[in-house]
TORNUPA-394646 format. One record per residue: x, y, z of N, C-alpha, C in turn; residue in one letter. Coordinates in steps of 0.05 Angstrom, whole numbers, plus 5000, padded with zeros to 4 digits. Last residue first. Example, Ala and Ser with C-alpha at 12.3 -4.5 7.8 and 13.67 -1.06 7.14 Angstrom:
525749555142527349795143525850015157S526448865156524649105156526449345156A
END
This chain:
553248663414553248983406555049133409X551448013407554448273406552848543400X545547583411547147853404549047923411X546647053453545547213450547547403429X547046433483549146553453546846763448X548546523551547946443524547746503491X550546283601552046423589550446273563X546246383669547846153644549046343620X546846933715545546753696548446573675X549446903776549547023747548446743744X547447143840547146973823547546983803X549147513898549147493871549447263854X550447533955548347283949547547423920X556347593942556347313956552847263951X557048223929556847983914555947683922X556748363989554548523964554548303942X556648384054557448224028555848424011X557948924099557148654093557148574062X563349094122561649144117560248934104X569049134124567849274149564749404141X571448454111570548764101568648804131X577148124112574648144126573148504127X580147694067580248004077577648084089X582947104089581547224065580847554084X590346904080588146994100585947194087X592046884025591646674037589546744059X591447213974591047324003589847124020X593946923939595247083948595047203983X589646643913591546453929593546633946X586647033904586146943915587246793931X590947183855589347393874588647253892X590646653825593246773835591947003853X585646743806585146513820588646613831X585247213780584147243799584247013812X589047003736590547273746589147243778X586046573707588446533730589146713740X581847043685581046823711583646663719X585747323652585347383670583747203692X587446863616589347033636587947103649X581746733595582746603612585546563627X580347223570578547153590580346893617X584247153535584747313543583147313571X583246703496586846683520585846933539X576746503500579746593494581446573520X570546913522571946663519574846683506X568947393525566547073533567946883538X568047973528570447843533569347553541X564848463538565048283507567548043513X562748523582565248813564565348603538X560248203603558648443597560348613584X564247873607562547673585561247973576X566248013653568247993627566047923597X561947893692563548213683565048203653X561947323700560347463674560047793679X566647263704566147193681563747333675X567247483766568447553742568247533711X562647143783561647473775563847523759X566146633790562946703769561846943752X569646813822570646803796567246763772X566347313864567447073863569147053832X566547833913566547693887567947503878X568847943968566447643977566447633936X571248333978572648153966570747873967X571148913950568948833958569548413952X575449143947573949293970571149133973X579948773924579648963952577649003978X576848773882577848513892577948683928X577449193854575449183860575348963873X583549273838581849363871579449483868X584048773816585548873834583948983858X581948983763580048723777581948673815X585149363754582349433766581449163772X589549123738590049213758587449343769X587248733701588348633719588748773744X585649233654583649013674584948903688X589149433618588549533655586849433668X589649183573591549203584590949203617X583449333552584049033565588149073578X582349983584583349793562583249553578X575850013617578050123616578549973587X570150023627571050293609573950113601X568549653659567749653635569149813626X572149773707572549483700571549483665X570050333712573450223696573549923694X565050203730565150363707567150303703X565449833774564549723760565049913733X568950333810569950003806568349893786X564250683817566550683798568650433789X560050323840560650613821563250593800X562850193899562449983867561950113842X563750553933565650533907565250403885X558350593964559350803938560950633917X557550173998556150203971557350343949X558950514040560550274024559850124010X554750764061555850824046558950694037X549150694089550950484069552950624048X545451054106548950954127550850834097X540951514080542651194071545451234100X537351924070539251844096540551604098X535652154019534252024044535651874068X540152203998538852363999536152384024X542551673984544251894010541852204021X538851563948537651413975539851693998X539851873908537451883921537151853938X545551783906545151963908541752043914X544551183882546451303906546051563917X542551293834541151123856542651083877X546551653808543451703817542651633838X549751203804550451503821548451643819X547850853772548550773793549351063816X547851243721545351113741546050983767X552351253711550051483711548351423732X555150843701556551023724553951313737X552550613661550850483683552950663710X553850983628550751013631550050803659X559150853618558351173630555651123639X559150313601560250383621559550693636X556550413545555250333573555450333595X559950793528556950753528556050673557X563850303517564250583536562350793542X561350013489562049843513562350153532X560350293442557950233456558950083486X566450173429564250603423561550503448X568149693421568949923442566650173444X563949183421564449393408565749613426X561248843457563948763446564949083434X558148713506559748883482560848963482X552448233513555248433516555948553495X546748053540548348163527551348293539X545247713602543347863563544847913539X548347613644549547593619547647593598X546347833695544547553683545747533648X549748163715550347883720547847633698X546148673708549048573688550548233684X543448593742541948513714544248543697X545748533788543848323780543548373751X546049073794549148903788547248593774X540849243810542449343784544149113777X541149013864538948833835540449023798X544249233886545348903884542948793858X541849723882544849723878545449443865X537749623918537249693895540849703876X539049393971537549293941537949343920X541749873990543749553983542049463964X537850233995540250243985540649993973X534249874037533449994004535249923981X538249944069537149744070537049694031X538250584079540450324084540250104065X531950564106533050624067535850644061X532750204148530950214122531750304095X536750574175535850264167534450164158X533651024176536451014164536150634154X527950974194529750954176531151014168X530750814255530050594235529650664211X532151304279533751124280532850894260X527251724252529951694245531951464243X521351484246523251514263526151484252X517951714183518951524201520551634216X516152094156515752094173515951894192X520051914105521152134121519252154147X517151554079518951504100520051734120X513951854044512551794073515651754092X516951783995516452114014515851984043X518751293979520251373999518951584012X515051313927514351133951515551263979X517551693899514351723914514351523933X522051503890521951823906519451783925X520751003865522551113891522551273901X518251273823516651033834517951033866X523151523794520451743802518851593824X526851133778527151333806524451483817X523350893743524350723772525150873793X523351203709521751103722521450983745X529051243695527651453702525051393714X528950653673530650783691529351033707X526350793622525550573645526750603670X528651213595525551223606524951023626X532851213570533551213603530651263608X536350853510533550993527533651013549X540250733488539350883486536851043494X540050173521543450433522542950593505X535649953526536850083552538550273541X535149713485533749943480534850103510X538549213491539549333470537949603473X540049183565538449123541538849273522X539249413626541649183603541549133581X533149363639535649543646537349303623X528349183644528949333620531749433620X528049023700528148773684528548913666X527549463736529649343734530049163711X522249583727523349683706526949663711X520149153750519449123731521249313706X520949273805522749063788522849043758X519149643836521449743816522249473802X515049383860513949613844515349693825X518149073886515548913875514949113853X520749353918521949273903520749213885X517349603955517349753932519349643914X515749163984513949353966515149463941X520049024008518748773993516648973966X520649374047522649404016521649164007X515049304061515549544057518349514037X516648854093514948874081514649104066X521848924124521748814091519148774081X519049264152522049354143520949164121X516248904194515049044175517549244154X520048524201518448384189517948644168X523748884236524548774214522848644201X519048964275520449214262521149024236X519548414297517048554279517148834263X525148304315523148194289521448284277X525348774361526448754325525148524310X519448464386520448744377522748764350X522448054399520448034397519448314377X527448154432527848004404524448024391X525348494477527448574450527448404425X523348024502520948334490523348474466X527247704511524247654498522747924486X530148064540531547884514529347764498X526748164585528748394565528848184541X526947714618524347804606524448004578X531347764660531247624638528547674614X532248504671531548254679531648104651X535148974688536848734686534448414685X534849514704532649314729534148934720X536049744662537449734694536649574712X532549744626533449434624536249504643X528950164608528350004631530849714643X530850454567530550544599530250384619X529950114525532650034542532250284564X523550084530524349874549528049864544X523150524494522350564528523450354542X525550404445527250584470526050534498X521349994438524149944437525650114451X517050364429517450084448520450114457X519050594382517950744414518250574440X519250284359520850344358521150544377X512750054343515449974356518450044364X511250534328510950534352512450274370X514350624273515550834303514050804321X511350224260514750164264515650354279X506050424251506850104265509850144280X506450754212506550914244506750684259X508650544167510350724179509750854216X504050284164505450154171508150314175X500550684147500150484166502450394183X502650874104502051104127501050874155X502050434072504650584076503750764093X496550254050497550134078500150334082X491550504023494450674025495150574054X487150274026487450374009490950374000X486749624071488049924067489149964030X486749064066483749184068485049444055X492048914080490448794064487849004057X492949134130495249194107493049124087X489648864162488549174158490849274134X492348354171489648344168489548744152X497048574199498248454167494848384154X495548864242496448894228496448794200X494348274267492348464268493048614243X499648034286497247924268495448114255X501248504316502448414282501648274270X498448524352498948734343499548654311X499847984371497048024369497348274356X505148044385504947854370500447934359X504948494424505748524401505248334382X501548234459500948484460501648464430X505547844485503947784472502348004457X509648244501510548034490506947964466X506748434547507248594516507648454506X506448104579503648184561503748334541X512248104598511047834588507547824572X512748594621513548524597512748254583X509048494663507748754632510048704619X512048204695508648054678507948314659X516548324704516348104690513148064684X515248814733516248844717515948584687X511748654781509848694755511348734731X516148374800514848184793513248414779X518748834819520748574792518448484787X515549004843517049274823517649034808X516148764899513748754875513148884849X521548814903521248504887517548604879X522249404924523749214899522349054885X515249664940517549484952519149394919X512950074923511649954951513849724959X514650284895514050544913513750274933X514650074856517850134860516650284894X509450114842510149814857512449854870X508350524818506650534837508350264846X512250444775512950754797511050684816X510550084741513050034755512950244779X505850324734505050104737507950054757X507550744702505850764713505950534738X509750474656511150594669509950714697X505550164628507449994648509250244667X503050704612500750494634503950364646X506650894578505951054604504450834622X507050454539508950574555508650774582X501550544524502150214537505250344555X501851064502499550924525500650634538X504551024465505551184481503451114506X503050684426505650604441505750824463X498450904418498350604428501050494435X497751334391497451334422497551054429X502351454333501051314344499951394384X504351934290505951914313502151674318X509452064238506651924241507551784269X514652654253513552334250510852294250X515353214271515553134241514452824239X512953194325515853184318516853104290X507152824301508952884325511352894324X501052704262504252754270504952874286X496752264262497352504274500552464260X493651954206494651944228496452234234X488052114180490252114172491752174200X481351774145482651854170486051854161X477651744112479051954108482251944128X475351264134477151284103479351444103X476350924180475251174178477151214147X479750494217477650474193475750654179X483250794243484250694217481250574200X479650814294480651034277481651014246X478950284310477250454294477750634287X484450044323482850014295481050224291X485350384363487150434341485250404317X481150144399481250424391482750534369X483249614401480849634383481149964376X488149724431488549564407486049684392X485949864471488550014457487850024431X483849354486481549594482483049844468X487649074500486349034487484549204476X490149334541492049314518489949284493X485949214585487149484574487749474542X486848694583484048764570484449064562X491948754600491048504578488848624572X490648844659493048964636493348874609X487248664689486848904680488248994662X489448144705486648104685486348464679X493548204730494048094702490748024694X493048594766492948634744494448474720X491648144804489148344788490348484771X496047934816494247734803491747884792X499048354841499248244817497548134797X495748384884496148604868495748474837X496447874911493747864901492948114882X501447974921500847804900497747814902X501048354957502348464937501548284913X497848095008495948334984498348354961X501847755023499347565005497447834986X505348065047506547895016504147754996X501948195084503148385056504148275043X501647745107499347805103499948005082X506747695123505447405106503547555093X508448085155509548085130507947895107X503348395193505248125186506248165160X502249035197500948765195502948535182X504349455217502149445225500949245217X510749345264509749285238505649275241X511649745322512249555302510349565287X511750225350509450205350509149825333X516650455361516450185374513950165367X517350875327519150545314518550385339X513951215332513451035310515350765311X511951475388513851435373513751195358X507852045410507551685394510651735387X508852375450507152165462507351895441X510052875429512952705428511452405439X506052755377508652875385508652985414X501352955347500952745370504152705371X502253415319499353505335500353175357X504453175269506653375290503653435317X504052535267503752775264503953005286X506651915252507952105266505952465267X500551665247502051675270503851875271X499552135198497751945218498951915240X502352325167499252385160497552305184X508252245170506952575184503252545175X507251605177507751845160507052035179X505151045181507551105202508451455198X501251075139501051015171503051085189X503451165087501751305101501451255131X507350645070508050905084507051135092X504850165087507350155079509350435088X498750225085499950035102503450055115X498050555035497050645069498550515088X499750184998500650504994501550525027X496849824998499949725006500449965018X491450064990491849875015494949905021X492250234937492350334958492150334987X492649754914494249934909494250094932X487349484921489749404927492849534943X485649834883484549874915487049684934X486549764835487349964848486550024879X485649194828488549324832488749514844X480449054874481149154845484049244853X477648504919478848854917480348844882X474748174955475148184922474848474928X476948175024474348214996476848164975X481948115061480247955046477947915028X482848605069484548515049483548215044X479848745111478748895089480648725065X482148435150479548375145478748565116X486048845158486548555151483748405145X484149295180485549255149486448925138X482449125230481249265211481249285177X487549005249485248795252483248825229X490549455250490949155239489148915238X486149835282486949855253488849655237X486449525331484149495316484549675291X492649655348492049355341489149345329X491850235346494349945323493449755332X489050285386487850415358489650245342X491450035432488249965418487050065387X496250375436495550065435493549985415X493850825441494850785417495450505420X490550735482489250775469490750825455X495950685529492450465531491650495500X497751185518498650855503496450755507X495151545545494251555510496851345504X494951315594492351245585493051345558X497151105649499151135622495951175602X495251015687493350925677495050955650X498051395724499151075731497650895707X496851835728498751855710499751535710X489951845732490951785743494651785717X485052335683486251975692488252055705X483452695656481852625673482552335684X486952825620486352925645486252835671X486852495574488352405604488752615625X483052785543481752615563484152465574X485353195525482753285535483253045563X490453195489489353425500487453375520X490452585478492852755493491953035495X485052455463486652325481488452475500X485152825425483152835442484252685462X488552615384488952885398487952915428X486652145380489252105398489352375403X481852295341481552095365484652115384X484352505294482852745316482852545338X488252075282489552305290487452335305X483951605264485651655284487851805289X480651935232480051825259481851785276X482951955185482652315201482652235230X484951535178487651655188486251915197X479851325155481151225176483451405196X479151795111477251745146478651615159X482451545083482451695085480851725110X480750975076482951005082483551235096X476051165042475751015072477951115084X478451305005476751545012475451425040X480450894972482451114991480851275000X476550584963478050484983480050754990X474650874925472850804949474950724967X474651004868476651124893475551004923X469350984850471950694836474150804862X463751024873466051154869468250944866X458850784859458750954869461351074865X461150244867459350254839458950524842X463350194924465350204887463550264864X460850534964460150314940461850404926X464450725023463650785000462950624977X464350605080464550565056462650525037X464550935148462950845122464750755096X466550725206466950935187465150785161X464950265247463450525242463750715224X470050105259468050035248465450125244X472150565292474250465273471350295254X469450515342470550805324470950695304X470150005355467150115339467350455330X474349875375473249765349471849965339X475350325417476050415405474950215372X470650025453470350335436471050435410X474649655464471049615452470349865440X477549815493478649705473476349675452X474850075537476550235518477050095492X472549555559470549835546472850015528X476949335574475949145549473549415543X479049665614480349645586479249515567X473849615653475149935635477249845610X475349115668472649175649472549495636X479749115698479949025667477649105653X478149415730480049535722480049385692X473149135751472849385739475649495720X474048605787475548615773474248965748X471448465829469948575806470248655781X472747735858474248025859472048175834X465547865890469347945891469747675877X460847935904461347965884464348135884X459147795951457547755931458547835903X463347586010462347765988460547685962X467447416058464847356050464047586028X472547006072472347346062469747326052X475646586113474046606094472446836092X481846746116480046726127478246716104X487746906090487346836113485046756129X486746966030488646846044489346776068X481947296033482046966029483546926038X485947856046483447616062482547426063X486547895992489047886021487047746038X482048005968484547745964486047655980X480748465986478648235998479847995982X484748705974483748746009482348456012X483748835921486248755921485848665965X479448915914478448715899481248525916X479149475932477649355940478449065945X482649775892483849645923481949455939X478849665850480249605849482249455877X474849995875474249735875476149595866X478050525865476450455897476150095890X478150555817479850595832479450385856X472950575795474450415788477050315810X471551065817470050805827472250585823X475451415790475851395824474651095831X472951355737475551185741475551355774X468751685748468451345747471051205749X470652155763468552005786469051705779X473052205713474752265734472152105754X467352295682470052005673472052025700X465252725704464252495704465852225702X468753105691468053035719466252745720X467753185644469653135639469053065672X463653615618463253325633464253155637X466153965590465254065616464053825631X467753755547469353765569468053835591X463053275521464453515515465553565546X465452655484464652725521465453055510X468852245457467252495448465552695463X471451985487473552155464471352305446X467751715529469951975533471152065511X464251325513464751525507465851845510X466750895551465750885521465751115502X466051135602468551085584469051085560X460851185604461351395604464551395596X459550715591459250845580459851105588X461450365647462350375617461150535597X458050755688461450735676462350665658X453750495678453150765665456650875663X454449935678453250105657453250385656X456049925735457449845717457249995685X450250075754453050275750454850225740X448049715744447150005737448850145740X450049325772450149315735449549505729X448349395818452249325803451049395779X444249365831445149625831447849625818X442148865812442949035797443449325798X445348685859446948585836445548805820X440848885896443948925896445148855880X436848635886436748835882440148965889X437948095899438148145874437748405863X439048155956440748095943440548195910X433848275966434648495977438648395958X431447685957430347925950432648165951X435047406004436447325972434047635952X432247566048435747726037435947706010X427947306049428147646038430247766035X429246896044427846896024428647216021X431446836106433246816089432346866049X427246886119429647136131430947116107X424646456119423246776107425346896114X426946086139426446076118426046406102X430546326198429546146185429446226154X435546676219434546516237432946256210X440947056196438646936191436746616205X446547166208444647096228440547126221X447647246142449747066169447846996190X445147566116444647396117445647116130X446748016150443347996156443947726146X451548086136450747996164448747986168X450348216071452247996084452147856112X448148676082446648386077448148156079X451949036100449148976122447648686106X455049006053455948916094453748866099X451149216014453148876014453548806044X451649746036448949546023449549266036X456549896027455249886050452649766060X456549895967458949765988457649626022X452550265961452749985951454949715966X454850675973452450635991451850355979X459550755945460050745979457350635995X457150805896458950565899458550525930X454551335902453151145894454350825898X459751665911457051615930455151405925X462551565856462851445880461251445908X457851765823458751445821460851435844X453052045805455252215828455351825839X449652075763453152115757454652105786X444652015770445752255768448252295761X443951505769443351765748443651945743X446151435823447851225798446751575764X442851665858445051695844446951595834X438351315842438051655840441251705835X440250825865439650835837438751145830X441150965915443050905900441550905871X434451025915436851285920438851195910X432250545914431150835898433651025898X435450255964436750175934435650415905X436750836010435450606000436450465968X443750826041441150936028439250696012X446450446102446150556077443750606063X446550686169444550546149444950666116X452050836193449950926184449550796166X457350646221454450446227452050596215X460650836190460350556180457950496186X460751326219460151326197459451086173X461751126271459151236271458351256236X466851046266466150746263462750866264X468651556270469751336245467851166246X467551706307466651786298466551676265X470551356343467551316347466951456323X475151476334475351196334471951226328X475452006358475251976334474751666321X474951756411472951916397473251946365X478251606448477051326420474651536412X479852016480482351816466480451646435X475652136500476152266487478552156461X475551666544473551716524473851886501X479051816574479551526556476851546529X478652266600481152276573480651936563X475152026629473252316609475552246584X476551776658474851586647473951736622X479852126697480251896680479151746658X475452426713477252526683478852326672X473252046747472352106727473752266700X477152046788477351786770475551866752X476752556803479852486784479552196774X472052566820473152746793474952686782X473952256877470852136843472252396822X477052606898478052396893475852226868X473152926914476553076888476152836880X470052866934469052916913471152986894X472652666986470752436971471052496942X473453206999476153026993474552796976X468153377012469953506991473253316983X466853067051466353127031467053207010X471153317095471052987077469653007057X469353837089471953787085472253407078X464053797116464453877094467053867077X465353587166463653357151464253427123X468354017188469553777181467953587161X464554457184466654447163467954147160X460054517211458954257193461654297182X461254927245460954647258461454367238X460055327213463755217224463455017228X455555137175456555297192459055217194X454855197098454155067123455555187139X451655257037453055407055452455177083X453254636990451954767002453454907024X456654576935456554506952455254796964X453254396861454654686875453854546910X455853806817453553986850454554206848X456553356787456453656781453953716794X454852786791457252876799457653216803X452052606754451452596784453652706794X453352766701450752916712450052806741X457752596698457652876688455552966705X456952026698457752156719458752416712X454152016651452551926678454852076695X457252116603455552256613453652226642X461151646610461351896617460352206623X457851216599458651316635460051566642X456351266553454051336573455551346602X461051236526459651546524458051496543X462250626534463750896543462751216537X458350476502457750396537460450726542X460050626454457350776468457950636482X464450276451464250666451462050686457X462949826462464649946474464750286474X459849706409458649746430460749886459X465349676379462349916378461449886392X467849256393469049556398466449766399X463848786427464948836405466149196409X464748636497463148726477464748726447X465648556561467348426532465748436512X463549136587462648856581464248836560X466149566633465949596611465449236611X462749816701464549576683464149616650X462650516729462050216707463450026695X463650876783464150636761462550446750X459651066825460951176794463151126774X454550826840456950786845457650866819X448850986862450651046877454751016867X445150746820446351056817448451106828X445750236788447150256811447450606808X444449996734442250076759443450146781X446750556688447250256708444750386718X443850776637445150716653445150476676X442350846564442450656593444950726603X438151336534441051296544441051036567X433951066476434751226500436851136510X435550826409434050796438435550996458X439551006365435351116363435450996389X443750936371443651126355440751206370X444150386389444850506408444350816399X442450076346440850056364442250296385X446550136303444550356300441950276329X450949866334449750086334448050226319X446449196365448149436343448049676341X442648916389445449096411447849196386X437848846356438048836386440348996391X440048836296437948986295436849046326X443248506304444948816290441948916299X442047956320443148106328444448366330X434547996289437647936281439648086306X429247906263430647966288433747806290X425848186214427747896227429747986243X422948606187422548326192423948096210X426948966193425749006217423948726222X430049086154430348976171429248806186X427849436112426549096104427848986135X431249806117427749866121426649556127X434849706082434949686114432949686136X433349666029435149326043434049446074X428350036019431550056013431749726036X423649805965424549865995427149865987X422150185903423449955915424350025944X
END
């Protein structure tokens, strides 16, 4: 490509007649007047003024500088005017010498403007080469000379070959524009030793900057002719930095979730290497190479927080999984501002975190916490659910015999759902209070259901099971597992508590009386032999009933302590209230002293057995005991001392009514008469007595006892 200046020579232009590069290349003019050693200076432009002023000072250098000739005495006067002529021309010539010398540097300045800039091959040689402010200066200087070529363009073709010599000028812009923005572009990976290169382009930058700011000031007063003002470079360096820094940032890879379920923290992770090593490089390497006015590692922590909010906010719009979620808040919340990232001790004291503000709107974190939520209410349900099946298939294994743990039949289905919610609270407690309440209220609200589907399930596999008692003992310590884990939890105070607790003891208590539903089912039968004419010589049916009790109860012992006590508590009271039951169903009495005191010892026998088994197994109920003996002297004693034992058995267990009295009296032989009926006024006077009735520190025993009809059976 011709260079613009070469192309001159087509069109005769005033720069190309009496400019200086015309005074550079044509020979020296002088006046036509040798004789006179002044010259008029012509109202010229300044440049032409300095060369008219170099040629008269070299003209009268060279007419002026004689050696005066020998002459005689005679010739001294002629020689003496002469010589006065020749002071008097020297001194107007040094006049003329110090004025010339005065605008020499003026000349030498303005010699450097009037050199022909390089061709457009050459600016584009050194655009490639890197050497961007020589390359700018000869571009600059380009523009003048076409600017006035195209000012005194005479016709058509002058004007055809500027707009030519124009478009090769725009893309000398773009060629360097281009190779500056990239060489900005990639300064945070630039190895240092070409660290001269970014310093050259921010100078260009520089330079066109004041440029942009000269040829503004000038509109303002005149019309400022240019092809391309203002160039504004300063902003086109920040939209290249800001552009960089995206495509650092969008450029890191992710990882297929089908590939790695961690995907999102292993981005995350790149993200925060990127932007630490990226700001090191900043504050070690590359504000070197910048001006201290360019503030340049804010420029670029600017840019890295606002395209890592830009970044992460666009990523919180996929279909993301709880746990990716999870680790979004994590990063957002307290990895970013952390010794991992911004504060780290390597970008100190240059970042300070509390003006960097919030890395993304609160709206936009309040929308990932509930989009948290909303994923795991489809992950925490199908969990539970798959809990659930795993349990079953173990239990459907014949042989199979549940673990124990700490002497108990220990389950993984309470201890798994308790670690998952606990889990579940510690990752949310981490990211804020209220999203800690809200998963609080939705895994108690899936246990809720959890359990109700547990106890359906359940009462299905009771049915099928060889030996449901090992079942249903590990059911109740895993509710009962429940049950502690969530009063750990009920500091948090929420309403949701009173549901999952009531929800829970019911089903404890369901399976409780399923279980004394059992083995009552099993002992009734030889409750129904008790009382009876072959009872007060035979204790085989009795004896039976304890052996049926032992066995059933062994398992209990691998129950959780706290429940059974309450269970075989429980037991207790049954078995005690179904004994008294079979005295109440009036079969027989007797009358006979020898066999009434018989009986009295044999049911003190037995009833202190079946006290002594259950205490054996950990009974509470022990206000159970005294009926023991209260019921043996009600039978043993004389009829004299019945008033004062119907006394204090009235006492201790004061819910007995006048029903049970009768048919206590009816079981010692006492059916009817004066004597049965002193003592029912004795206990209707007892009652009227303790006008305010006596509130036991324990629950009823007689009140849900029923006696049978009174019928004319055998005396024994």
């Amino acid at each position: 490509m011709d260079s613009p200046v070469q192309g001159q020579a087509g069109c005769n232009t005033p720069d190309s007649q009496d400019g200086p590069n015309n005074v550079r290349q044509s020979s020296k003019k002088t006046s036509p007047e040798p004789s006179s050693p002044k010259v008029k200076v012509l109202d010229t432009s300044p440049k032409e003024q300095i060369g008219i002023l170099r040629n008269i000072y070299r003209l009268s250098k060279r007419k002026l500088s004689f050696s005066p000739s020998k002459s005689s005495d005679k010739d001294k006067p002629s020689v003496m005017s002469n010589e006065s002529t020749a002071n008097n021309s020297q001194m107007g010539i040094r006049e003329e010498e110090i004025m010339c010398i005065a605008v020499q540097d003026q000349d030498d300045k303005a010699t450097e403007n009037t050199i022909a800039p390089l061709s457009v091959m050459e600016i584009n040689q050194l655009i490639t080469n890197k050497l961007f402010l020589e390359a700018n200066e000869n571009i600059n200087k380009l523009e003048k000379e076409l600017l006035n070529e195209r000012k005194f363009a005479k016709d058509d073709e002058c004007h055809q070959k500027n707009k030519i010599k124009v478009r090769d000028l725009h893309l000398l812009h773009d060629a360097l524009a281009k190779q500056i923005t990239s060489i900005i572009a990639n300064s945070l990976t630039m190895p240092e030793e070409n660290s001269s290169h970014l310093r050259s382009a921010i100078n260009v930058i520089d330079v066109e900057e004041a440029a942009d700011k000269e040829w503004q000031e000038a509109m303002n007063h005149s019309d400022a002719e240019c092809f391309r003002r203002p160039r504004k470079w300063k902003e086109l360096w920040a939209e290249t930095v800001a552009k960089s820094v995206k495509e650092r940032i969008s450029n890191l890879p992710f990882v297929a979730k089908e590939q790695k379920a961690s995907w999102m923290a292993l981005h995350l992770l790149d993200l925060q290497q990127t932007i630490v090593e990226d700001l090191k490089t900043v504050k070690n390497f590359t504000q070197k190479s910048y001006p201290g006015s360019y503030n340049i590692f804010n420029v670029y922590l600017k840019y890295y927080h606002q395209t890592v909010s830009s970044h992460l906010e666009c990523i919180q719009q996929k279909q993301l999984e709880s746990n990716d979620l999870y680790a979004l808040l994590n990063w957002i919340i307290h990895t970013y501002k952390s010794g991992d990232v911004m504060n780290h001790p390597d970008l100190l004291p240059e970042v300070n975190v509390e003006e960097l503000g919030p890395l993304l709107d609160q709206g936009i974190i309040k929308n990932i916490m509930d989009k948290y939520t909303e994923a795991l209410k489809l992950k925490v349900p199908t969990w539970m659910i798959n809990t659930l099946k795993e349990d079953k298939s173990k239990w459907s294994e014949s042989a199979y015999e549940p673990e124990i743990m700490m002497g108990c039949y220990h389950s993984h289905v309470a201890s798994d759902i308790c670690e998952m919610i606990a889990s579940h609270l510690n990752e949310s407690g981490k990211i804020s209070k209220d999203l800690k309440k809200s998963v609080l209220c939705y895994c108690l609200e899936e246990l809720t259901n959890f359990i109700h589907r547990y106890q359906q399930d359940l009462k299905v596999r009771k049915q099928s099971a060889s030996n449901p008692l090992p079942l249903l003992v590990v059911s109740i310590n895993s509710y009962t597992a429940l049950e502690e884990f969530m009063k750990t939890l009920k500091q948090d105070n929420d309403a949701h508590f009173g549901k999952v607790d009531k929800t829970l003891k019911n089903s404890v208590q369901e399976l409780n009386k399923i279980l004394s539903d059992d083995l009552l089912f099993q002992a009734l039968p030889c409750f129904k032999k008790l009382m009876t004419r072959n009872w007060l010589t035979c204790s085989e049916d009795f004896n039976q009933l304890i052996r049926k009790t032992e066995i059933y109860c062994k398992d209990f012992k691998k129950m959780k302590q706290a429940n059974c006590q309450v269970l075989i508590s429980d037991l207790h009271y049954q078995f005690v209230k179904e004994y008294i039951i079979q005295m109440m169903k009036m079969n027989i009495s007797w009358k006979l002293p020898a066999r009434r005191v018989t009986a009295a010892n044999k049911i003190k026998e037995e009833l202190g057995r079946i006290s002594k088994m259950y205490q054996e197994f950990g009974t509470t109920a022990s206000w159970l005991f005294p009926v023991t003996q209260h019921l043996f002297e009600f039978i043993n004693t004389n009829d004299t001392d019945l008033e004062s034992k119907l006394i204090a058995l009235y006492k201790d267990y004061p819910d007995i009514g006048e029903e049970h009295i009768s048919a206590l009296l009816y079981f010692r032989g006492i059916s009817r008469g004066r004597k049965k009926s002193k003592l029912m006024e004795h206990f209707s006077q007892l009652e009227e007595t303790m006008k305010e009735p006596i509130k036991p520190s324990h629950p009823f025993l007689f009140a849900d006892i029923k006696t049978g009809p009174v019928t004319c059976l055998p005396s024994f």
